[in-house]
TORKOL-4160 file (C-alpha; in steps of 0.2 Angstrom, whole numbers, padded with zeros to 4 digits, m for minus):
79
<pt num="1" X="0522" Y="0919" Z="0392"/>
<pt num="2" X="0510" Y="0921" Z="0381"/>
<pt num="3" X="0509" Y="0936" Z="0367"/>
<pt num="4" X="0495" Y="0943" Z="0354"/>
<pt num="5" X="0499" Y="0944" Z="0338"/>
<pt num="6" X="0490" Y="0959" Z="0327"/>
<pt num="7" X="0477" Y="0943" Z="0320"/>
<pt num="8" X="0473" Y="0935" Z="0334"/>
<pt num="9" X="0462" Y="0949" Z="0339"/>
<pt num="10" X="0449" Y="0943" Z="0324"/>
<pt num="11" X="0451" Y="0925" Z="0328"/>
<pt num="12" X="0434" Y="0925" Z="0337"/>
<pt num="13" X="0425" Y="0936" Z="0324"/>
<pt num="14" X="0430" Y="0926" Z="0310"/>
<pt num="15" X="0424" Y="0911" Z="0305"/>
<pt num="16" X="0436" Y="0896" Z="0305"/>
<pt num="17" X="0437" Y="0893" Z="0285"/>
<pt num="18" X="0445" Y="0874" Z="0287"/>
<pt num="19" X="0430" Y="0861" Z="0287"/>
<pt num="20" X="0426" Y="0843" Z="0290"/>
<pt num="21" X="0412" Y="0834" Z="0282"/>
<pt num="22" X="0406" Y="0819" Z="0290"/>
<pt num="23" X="0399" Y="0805" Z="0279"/>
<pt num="24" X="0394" Y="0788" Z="0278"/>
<pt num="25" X="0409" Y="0775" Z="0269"/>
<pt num="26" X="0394" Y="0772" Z="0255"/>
<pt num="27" X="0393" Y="0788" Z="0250"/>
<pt num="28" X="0412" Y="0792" Z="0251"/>
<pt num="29" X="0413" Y="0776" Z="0240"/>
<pt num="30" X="0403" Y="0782" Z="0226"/>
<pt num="31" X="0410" Y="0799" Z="0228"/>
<pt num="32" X="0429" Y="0789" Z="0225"/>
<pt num="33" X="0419" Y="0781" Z="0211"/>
<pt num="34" X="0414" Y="0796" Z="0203"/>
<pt num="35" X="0429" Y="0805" Z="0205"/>
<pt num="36" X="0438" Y="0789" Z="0196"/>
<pt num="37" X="0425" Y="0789" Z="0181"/>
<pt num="38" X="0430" Y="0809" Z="0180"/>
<pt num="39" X="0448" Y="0806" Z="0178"/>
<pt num="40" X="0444" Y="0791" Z="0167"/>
<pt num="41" X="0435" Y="0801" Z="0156"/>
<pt num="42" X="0447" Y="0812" Z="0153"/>
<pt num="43" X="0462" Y="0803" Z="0150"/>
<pt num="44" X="0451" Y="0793" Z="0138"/>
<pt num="45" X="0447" Y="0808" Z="0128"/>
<pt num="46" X="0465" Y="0813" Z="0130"/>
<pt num="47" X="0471" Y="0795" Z="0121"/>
<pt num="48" X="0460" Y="0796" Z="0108"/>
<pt num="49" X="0467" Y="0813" Z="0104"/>
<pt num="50" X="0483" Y="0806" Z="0104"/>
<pt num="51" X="0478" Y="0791" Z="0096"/>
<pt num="52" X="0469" Y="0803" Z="0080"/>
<pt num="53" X="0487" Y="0814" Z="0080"/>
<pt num="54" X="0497" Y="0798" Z="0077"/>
<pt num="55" X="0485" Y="0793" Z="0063"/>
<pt num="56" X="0488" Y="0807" Z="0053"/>
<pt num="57" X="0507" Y="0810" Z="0057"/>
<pt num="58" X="0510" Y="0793" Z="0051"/>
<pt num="59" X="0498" Y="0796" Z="0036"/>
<pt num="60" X="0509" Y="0813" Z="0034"/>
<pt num="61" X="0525" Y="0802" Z="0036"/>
<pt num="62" X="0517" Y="0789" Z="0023"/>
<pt num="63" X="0513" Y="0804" Z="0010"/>
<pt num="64" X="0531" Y="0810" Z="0010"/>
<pt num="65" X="0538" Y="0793" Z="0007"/>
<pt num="66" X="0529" Y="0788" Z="m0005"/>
<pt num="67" X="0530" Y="0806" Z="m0016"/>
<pt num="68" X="0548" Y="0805" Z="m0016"/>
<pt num="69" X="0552" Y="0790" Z="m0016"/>
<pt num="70" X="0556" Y="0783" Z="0001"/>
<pt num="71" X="0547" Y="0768" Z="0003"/>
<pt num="72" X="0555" Y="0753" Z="0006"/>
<pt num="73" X="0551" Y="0738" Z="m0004"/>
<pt num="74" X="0541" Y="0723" Z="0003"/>
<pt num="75" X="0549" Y="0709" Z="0007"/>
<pt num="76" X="0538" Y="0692" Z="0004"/>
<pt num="77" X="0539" Y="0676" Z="0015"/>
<pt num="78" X="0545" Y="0663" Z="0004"/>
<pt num="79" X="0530" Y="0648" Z="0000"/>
């Protein structure tokens, strides 16, 4: 038995909004490329942010050690 529902009245009056785009395995390869460089990119710029923060929390970490104090003394290899 088959029943209507309230929305399958607008099923033919509304255009379907799934769809499927057809191309060639050269252009989706690039496409993958692209989409690769993008992420890339990003994480790069997100490492080097990283990478600037750990410079100055160890300068920071550096700063305090060495204003009270804290530093460790080197030990050298014997000759």
């Amino acid at each position: 038995m088959f029943t209507l529902s309230p929305m399958t009245f607008f099923d033919d009056f509304m255009p379907s909004r799934e769809r499927v785009l057809v191309i060639s395995d050269s252009q989706y390869a690039k496409h993958k490329k692209s989409e690769a460089q993008k992420q890339i990119d990003v994480l790069q710029a997100r490492a080097d942010e990283y990478s600037k923060a750990l410079a100055t929390i160890t300068s920071t970490i550096d700063g305090l050690k060495t204003e009270h104090g804290l530093l460790e003394p080197e030990i050298q290899a014997p000759n």
